[in-house]
Short mmCIF file of the C-alpha atoms (twelve columns), coordinates in Angstrom:
data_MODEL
# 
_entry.id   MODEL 
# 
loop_
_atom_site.group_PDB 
_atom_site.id 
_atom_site.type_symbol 
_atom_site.label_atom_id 
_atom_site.label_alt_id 
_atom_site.label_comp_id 
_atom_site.label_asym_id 
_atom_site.label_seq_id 
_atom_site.Cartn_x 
_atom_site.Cartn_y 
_atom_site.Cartn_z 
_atom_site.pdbx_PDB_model_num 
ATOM 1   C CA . UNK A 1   -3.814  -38.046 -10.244 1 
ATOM 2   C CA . UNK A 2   -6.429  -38.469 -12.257 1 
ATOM 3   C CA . UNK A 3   -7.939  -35.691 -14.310 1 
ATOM 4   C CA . UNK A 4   -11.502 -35.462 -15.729 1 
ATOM 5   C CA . UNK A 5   -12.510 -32.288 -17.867 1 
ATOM 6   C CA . UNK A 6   -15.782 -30.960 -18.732 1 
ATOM 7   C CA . UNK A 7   -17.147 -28.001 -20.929 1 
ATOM 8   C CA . UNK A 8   -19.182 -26.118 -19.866 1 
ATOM 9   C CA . UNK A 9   -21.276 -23.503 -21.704 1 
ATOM 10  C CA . UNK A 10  -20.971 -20.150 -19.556 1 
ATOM 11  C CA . UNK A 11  -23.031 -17.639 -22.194 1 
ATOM 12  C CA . UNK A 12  -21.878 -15.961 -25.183 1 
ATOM 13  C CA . UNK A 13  -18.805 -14.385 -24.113 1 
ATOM 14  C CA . UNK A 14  -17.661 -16.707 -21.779 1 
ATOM 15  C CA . UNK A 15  -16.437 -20.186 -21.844 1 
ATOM 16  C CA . UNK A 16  -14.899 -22.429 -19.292 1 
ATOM 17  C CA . UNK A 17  -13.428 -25.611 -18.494 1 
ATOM 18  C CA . UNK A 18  -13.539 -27.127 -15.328 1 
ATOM 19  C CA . UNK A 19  -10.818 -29.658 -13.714 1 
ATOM 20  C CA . UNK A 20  -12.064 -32.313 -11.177 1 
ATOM 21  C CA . UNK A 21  -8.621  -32.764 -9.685  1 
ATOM 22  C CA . UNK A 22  -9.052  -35.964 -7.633  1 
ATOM 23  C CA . UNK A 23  -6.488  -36.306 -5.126  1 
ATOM 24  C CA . UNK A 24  -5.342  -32.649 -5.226  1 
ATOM 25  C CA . UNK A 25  -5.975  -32.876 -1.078  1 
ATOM 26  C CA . UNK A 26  -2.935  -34.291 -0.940  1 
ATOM 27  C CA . UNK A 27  -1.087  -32.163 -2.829  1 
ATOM 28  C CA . UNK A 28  -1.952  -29.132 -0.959  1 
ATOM 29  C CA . UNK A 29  -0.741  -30.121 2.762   1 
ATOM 30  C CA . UNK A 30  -4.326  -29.308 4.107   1 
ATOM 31  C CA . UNK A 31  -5.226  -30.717 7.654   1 
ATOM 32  C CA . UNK A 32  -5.836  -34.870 7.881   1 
ATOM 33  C CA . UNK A 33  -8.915  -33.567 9.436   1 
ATOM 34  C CA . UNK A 34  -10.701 -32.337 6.419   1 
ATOM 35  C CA . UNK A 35  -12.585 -34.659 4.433   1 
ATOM 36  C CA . UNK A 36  -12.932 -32.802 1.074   1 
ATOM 37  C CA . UNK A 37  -12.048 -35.207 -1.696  1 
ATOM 38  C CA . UNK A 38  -11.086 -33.276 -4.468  1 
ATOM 39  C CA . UNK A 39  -10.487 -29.943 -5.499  1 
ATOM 40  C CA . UNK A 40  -12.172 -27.870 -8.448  1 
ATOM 41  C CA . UNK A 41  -10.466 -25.254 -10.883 1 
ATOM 42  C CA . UNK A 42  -12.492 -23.897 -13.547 1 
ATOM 43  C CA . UNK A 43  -10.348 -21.989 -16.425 1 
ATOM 44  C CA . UNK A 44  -12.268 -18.903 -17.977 1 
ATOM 45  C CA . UNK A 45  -12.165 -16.190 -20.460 1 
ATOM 46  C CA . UNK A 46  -14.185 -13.307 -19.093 1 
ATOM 47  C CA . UNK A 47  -14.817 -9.765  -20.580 1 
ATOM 48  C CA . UNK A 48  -12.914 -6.584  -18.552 1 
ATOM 49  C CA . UNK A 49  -12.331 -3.560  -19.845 1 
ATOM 50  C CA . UNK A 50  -13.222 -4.172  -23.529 1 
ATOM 51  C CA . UNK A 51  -10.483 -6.739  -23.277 1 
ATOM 52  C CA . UNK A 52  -10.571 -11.125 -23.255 1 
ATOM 53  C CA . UNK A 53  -8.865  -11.513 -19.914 1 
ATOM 54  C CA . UNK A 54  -8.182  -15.983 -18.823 1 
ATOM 55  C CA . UNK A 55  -8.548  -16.876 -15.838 1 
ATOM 56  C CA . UNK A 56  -8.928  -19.451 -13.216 1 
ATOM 57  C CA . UNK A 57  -11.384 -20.017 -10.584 1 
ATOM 58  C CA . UNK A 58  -10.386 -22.161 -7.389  1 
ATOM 59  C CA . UNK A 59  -12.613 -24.134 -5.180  1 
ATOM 60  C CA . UNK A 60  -16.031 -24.116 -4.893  1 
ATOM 61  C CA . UNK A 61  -18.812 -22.787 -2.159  1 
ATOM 62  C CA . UNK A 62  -21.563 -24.687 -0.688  1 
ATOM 63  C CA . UNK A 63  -24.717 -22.774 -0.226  1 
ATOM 64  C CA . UNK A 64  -24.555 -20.509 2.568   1 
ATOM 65  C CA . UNK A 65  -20.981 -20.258 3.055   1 
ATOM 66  C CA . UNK A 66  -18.998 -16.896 2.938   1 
ATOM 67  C CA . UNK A 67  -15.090 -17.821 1.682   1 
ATOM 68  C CA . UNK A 68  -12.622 -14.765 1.315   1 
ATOM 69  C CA . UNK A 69  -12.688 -14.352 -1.995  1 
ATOM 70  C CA . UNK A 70  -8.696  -13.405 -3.551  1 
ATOM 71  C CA . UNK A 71  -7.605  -12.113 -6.594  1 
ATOM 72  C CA . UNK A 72  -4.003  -13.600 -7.432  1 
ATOM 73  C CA . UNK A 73  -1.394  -13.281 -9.737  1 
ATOM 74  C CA . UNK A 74  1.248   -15.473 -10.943 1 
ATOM 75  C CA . UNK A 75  4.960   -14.711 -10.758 1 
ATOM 76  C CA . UNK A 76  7.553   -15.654 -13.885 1 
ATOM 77  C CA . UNK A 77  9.862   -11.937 -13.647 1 
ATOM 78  C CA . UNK A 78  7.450   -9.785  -15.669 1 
ATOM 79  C CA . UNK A 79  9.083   -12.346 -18.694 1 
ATOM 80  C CA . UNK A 80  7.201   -15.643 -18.181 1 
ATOM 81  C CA . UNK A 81  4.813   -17.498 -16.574 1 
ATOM 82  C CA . UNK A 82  1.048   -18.077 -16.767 1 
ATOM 83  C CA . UNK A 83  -1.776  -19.715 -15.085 1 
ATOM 84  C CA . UNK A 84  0.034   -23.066 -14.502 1 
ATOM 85  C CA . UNK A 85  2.583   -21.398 -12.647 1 
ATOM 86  C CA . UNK A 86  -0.082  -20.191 -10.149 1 
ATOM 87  C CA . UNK A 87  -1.173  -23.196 -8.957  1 
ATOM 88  C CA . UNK A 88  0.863   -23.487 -6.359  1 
ATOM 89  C CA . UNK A 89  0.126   -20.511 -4.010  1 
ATOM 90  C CA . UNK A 90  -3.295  -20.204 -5.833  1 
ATOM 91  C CA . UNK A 91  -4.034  -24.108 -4.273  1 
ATOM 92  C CA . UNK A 92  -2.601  -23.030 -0.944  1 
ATOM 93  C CA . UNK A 93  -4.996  -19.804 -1.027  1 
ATOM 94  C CA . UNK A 94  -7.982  -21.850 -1.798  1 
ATOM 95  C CA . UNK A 95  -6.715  -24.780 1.299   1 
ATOM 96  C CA . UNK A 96  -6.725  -22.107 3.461   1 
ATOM 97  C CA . UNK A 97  -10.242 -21.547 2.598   1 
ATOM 98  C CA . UNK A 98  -10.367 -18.967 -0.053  1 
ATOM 99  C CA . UNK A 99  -12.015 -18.790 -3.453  1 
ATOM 100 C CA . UNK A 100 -9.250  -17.638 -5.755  1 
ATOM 101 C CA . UNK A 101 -9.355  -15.746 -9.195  1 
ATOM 102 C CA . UNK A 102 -6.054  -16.135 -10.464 1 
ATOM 103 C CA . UNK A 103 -5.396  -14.140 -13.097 1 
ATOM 104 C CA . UNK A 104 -3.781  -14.581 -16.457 1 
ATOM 105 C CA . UNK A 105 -2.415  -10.721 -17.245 1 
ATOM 106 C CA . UNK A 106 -0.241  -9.882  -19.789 1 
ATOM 107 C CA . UNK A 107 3.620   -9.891  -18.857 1 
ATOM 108 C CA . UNK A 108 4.900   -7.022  -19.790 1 
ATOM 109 C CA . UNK A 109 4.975   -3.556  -20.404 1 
ATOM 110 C CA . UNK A 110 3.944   -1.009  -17.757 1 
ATOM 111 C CA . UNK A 111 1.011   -0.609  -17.145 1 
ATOM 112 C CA . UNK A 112 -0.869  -3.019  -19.020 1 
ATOM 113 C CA . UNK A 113 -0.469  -5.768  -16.323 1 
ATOM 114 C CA . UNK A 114 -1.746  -3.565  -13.505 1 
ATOM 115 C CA . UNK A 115 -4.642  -1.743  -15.730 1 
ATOM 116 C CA . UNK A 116 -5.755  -5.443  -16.321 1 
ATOM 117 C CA . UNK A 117 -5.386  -6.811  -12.834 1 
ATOM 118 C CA . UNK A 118 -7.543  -3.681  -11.937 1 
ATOM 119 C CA . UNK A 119 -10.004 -4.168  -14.268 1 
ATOM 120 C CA . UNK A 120 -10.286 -8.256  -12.686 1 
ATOM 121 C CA . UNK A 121 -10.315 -7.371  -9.497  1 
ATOM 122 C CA . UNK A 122 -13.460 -4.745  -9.969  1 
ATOM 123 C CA . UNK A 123 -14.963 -7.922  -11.986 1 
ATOM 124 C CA . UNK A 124 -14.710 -9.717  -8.912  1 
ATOM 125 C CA . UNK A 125 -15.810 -7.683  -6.545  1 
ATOM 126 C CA . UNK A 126 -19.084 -7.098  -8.885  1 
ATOM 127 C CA . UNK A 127 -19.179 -11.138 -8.613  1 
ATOM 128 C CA . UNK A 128 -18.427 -11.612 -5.213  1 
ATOM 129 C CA . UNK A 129 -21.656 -12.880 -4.163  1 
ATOM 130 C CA . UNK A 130 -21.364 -15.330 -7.066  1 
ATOM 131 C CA . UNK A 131 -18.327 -16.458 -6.240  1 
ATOM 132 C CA . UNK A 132 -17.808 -16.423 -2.412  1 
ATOM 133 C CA . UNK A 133 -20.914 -15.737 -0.978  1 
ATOM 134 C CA . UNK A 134 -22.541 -12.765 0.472   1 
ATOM 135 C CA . UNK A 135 -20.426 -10.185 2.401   1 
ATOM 136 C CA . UNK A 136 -17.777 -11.746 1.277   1 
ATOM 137 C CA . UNK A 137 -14.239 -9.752  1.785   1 
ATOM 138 C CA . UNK A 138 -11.556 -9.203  -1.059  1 
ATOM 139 C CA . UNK A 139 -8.086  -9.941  -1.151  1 
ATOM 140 C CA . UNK A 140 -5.265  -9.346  -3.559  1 
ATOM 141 C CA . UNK A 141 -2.242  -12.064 -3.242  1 
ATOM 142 C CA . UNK A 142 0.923   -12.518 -5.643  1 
ATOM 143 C CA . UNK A 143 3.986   -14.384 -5.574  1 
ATOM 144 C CA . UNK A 144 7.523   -12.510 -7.424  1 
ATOM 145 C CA . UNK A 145 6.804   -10.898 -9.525  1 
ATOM 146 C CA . UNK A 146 2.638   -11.198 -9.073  1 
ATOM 147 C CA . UNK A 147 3.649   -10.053 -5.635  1 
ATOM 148 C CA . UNK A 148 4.811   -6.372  -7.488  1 
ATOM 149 C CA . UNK A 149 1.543   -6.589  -9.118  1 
ATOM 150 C CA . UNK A 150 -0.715  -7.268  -6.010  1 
ATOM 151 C CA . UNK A 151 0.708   -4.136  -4.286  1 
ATOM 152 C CA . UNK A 152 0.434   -2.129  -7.247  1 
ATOM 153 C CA . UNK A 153 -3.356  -3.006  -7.738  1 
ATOM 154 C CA . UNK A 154 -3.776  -2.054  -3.430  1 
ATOM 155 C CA . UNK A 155 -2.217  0.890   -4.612  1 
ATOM 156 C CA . UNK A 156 -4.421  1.663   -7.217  1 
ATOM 157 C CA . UNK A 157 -7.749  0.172   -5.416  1 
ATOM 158 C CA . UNK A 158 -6.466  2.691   -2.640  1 
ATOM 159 C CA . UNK A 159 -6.426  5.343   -5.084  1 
ATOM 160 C CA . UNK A 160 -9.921  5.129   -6.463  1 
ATOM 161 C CA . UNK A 161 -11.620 4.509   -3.495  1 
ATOM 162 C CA . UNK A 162 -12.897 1.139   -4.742  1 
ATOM 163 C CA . UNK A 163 -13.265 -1.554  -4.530  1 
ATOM 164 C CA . UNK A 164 -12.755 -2.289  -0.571  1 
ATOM 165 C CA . UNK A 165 -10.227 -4.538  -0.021  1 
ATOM 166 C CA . UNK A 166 -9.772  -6.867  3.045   1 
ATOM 167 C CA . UNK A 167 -6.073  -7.901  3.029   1 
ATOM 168 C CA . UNK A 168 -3.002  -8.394  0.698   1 
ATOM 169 C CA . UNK A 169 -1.067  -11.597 0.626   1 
ATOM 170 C CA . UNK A 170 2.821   -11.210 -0.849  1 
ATOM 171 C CA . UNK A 171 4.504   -14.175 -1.156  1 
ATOM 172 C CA . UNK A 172 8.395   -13.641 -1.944  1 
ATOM 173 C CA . UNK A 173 7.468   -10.229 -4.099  1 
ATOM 174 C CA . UNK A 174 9.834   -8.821  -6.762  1 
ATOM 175 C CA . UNK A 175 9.704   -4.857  -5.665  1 
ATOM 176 C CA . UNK A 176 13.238  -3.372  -6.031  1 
ATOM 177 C CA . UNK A 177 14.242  -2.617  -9.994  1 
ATOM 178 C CA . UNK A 178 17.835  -1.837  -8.404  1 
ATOM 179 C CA . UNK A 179 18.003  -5.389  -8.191  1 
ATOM 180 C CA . UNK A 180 21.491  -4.794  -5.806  1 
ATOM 181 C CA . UNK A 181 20.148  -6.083  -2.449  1 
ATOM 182 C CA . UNK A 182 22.638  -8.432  -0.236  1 
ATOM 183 C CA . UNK A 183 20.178  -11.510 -0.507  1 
ATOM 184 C CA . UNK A 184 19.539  -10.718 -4.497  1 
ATOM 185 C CA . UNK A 185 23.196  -11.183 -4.746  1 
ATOM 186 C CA . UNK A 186 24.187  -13.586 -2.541  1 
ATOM 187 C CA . UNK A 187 21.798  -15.503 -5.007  1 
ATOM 188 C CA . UNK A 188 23.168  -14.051 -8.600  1 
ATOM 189 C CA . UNK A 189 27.023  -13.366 -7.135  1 
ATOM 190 C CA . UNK A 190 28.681  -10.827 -9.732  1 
ATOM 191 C CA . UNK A 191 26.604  -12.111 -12.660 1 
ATOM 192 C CA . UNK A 192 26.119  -8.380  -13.891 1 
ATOM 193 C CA . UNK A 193 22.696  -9.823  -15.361 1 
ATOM 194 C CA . UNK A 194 20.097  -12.330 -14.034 1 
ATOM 195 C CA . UNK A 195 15.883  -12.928 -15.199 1 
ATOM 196 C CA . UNK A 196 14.883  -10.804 -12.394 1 
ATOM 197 C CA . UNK A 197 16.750  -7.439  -13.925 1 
ATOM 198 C CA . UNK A 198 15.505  -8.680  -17.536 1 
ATOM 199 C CA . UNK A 199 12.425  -8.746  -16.418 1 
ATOM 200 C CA . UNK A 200 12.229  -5.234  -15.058 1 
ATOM 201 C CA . UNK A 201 13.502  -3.976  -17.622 1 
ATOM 202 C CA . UNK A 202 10.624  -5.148  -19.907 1 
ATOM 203 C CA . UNK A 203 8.398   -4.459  -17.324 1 
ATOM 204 C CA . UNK A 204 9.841   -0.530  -16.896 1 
ATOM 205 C CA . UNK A 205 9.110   0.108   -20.798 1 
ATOM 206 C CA . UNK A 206 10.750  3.715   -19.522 1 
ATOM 207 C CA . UNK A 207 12.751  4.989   -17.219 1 
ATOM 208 C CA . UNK A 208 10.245  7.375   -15.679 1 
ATOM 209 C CA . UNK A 209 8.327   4.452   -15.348 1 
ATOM 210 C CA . UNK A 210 10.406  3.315   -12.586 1 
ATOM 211 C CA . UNK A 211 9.024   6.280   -10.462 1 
ATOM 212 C CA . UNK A 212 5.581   4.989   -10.464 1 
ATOM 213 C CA . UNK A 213 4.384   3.809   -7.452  1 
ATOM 214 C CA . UNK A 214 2.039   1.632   -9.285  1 
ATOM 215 C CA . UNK A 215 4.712   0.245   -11.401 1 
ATOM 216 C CA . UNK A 216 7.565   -0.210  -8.271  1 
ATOM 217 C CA . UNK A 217 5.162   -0.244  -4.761  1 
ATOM 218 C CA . UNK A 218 8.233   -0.742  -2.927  1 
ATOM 219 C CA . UNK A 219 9.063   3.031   -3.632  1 
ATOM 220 C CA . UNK A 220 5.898   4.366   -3.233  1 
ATOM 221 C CA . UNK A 221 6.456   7.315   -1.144  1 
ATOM 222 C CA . UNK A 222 2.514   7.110   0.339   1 
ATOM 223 C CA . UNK A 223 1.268   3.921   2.235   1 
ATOM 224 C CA . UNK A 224 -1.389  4.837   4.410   1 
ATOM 225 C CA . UNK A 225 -4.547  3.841   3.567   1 
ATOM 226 C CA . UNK A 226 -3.542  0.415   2.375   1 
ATOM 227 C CA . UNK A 227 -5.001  -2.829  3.751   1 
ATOM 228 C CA . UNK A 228 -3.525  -5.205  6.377   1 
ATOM 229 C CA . UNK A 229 -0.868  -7.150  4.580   1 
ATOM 230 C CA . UNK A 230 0.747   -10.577 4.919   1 
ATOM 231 C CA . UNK A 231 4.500   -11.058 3.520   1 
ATOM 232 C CA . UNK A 232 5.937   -14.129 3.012   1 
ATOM 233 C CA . UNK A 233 9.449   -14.781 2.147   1 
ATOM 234 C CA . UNK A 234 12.356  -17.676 2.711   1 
ATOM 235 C CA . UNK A 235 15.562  -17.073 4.242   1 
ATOM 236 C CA . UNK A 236 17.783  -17.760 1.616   1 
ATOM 237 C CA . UNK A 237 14.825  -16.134 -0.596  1 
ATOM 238 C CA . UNK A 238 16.786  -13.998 -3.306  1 
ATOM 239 C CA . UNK A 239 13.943  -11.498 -2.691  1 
ATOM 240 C CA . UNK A 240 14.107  -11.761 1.327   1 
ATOM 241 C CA . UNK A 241 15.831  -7.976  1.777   1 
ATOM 242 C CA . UNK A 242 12.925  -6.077  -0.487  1 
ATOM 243 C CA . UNK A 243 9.891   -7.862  1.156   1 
ATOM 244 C CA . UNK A 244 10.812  -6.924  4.314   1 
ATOM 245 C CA . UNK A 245 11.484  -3.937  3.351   1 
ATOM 246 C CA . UNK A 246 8.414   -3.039  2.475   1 
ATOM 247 C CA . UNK A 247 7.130   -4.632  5.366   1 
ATOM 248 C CA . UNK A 248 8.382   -2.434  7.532   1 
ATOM 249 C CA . UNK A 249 7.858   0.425   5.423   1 
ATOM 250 C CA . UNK A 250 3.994   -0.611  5.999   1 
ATOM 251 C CA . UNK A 251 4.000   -1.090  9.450   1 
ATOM 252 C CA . UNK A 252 5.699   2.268   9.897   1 
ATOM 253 C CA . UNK A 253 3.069   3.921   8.014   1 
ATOM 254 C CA . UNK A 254 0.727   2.850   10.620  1 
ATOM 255 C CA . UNK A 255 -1.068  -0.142  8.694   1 
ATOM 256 C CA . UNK A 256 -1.143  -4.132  9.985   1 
ATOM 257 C CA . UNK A 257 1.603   -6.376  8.816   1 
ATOM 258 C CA . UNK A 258 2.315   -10.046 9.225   1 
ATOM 259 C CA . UNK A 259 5.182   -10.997 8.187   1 
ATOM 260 C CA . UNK A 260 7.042   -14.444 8.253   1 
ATOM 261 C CA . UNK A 261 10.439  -15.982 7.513   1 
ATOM 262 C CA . UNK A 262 10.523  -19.801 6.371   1 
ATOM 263 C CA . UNK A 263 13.620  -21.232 7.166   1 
ATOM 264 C CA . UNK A 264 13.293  -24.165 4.927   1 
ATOM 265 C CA . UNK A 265 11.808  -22.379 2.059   1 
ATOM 266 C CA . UNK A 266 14.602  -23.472 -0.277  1 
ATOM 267 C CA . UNK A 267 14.580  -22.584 -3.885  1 
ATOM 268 C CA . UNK A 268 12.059  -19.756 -3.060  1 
ATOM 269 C CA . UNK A 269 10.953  -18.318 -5.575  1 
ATOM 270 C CA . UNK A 270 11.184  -20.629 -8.005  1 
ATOM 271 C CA . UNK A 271 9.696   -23.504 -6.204  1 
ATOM 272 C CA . UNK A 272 6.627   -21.381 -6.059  1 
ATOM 273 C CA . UNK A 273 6.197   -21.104 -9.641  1 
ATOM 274 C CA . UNK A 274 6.591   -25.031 -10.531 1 
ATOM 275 C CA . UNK A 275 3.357   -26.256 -12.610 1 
ATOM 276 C CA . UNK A 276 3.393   -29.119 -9.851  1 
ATOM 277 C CA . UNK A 277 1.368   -27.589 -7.699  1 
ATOM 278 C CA . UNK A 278 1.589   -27.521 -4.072  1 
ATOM 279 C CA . UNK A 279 3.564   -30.583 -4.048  1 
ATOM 280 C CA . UNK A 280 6.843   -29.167 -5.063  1 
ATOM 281 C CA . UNK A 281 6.577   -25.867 -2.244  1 
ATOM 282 C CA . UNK A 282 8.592   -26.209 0.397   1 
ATOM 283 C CA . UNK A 283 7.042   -25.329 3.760   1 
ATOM 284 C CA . UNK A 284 3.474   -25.683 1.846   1 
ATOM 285 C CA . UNK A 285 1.484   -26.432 4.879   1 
ATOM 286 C CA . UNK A 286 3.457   -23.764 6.939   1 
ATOM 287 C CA . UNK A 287 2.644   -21.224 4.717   1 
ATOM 288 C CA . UNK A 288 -1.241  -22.320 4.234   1 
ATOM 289 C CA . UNK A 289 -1.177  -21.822 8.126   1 
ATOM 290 C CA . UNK A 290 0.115   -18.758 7.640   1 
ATOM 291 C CA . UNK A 291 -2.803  -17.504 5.245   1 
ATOM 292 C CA . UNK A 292 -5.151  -19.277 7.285   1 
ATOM 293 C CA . UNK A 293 -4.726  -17.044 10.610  1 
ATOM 294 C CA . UNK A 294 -4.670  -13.924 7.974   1 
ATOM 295 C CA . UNK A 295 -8.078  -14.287 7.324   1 
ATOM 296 C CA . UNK A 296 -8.883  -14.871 10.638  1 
ATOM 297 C CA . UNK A 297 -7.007  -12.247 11.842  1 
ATOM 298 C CA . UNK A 298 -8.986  -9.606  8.490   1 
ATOM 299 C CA . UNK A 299 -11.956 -11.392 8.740   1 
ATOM 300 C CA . UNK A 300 -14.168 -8.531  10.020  1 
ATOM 301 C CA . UNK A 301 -11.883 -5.751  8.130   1 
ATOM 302 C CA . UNK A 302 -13.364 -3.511  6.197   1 
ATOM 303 C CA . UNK A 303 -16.814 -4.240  6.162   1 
ATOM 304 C CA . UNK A 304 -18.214 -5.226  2.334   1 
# 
């Protein structure tokens, strides 16, 4: 691959540097019938909430397109992780035609991650235009432990009345603090510890904490309201039993789910956090697919 960067001057608050990835088609298992030759990220530090927030900005929009536009966040267990370990579902978000704001939050504690993923997405939805052209719909998406923070945000989004949000996209999401599901175990065995129960414990900096439906979504004792959502999660995922879970908890509050089982999804959720990219995801172009017919399926819901 080779890898060109640029700075570029973005005003005095803001700077960026932008990554001509040549050869990233490849990578992301998009159709052999599309004929872009590269893909563009663009790395950021933008002003939210009186706070320096980094993030980065997938793919780019040709004048007079409308793209979904998706806020996403990056798993790593509340402990780890940043905007390198995004680029995975981040590149299969923007190959299924998204723009993508991923989103590099602080890890831990409740609720500083959430209050900043807030405060992004709101930035975002001011710059929608900008970024994704007009009318363009909003999306959340997150994989592990992002995935917890995704449906906390839709939660909170929910809760304010604003912004209006088109869809969320959970990919293998870390939602039970219990950590004592079958699949979470059949995965950890009797290890009485693993990263995942570290890394709600830093997360949960109390133990009312671990009421909040903001903080745990996968306990949240009101759903309706939310958007239409799209879980993803592998077989032998350790977080399989909790995502469908919730799944069904949303459907049987009366909302739109897809949901979908990869067989061949090994090493899920790990493989999605590799700084490899889309490259080292099993079923990558499966689950672009998958996020494709999502926002086909959302595309006129709600209206911007």
């Amino acid at each position: 691959m080779v890898i060109a960067w640029f700075i570029v001057a973005c005003g005095p608050a803001t700077f960026a540097i932008t990554r001509f990835c040549l050869g990233l088609l490849a990578l992301t298992a998009m159709p052999a019938t599309s004929s872009s030759p590269s893909s563009i990220c663009t790395d950021s530090t933008i002003q939210v909430d009186g706070q320096e927030v980094d993030v980065r900005v997938y793919g780019k929009k040709q004048a007079g397109q409308v793209l979904p536009l998706v806020v996403h966040f990056h798993g790593g267990a509340f402990v780890s992780g940043d905007l390198d370990n995004g680029c995975t579902v981040a590149g299969l978000l923007e190959a299924a035609g998204a723009r993508v704001v991923s989103v590099g939050y602080p890890l831990s504690p409740f609720p500083k991650p959430l209050e900043t993923g807030y405060a992004v997405l709101q930035w975002a939805y001011k710059q929608r235009t900008r970024l994704a052209g007009a009318g363009a719909q909003v999306y959340l998406a997150g994989e592990e432990a992002g995935g917890n923070l995704a449906a906390g945000v839709a939660l909170m989004a929910r809760d304010q009345s604003h912004p209006p949000l088109a869809g969320q996209i959970l990919v293998s999401p870390m939602l039970d603090p219990c950590v004592g599901t079958a699949s979470l175990r059949a995965v950890t065995g009797t290890a009485t510890a693993c990263k995942w129960a570290d890394g709600w414990l830093k997360f949960l900096g109390c133990t009312r904490d671990a009421e909040h439906p903001y903080a745990v979504p996968g306990a949240a004792q009101r759903l309706a309201g939310l958007p239409p959502s799209l879980v993803m999660v592998g077989s032998a995922d350790p977080m399989h039993d909790e995502a469908l879970a919730y799944a069904d908890r949303l459907e049987g509050a009366g909302l739109l789910v897809v949901r979908h089982v990869f067989n061949q999804a090994q090493q899920w959720p790990d493989a999605l956090l590799q700084p490899g990219g889309t490259r080292t995801c099993p079923c990558a172009a499966e689950v672009e697919e998958q996020i494709r017919h999502f926002f086909d399926t959302t595309r006129c819901r709600p209206p911007s």
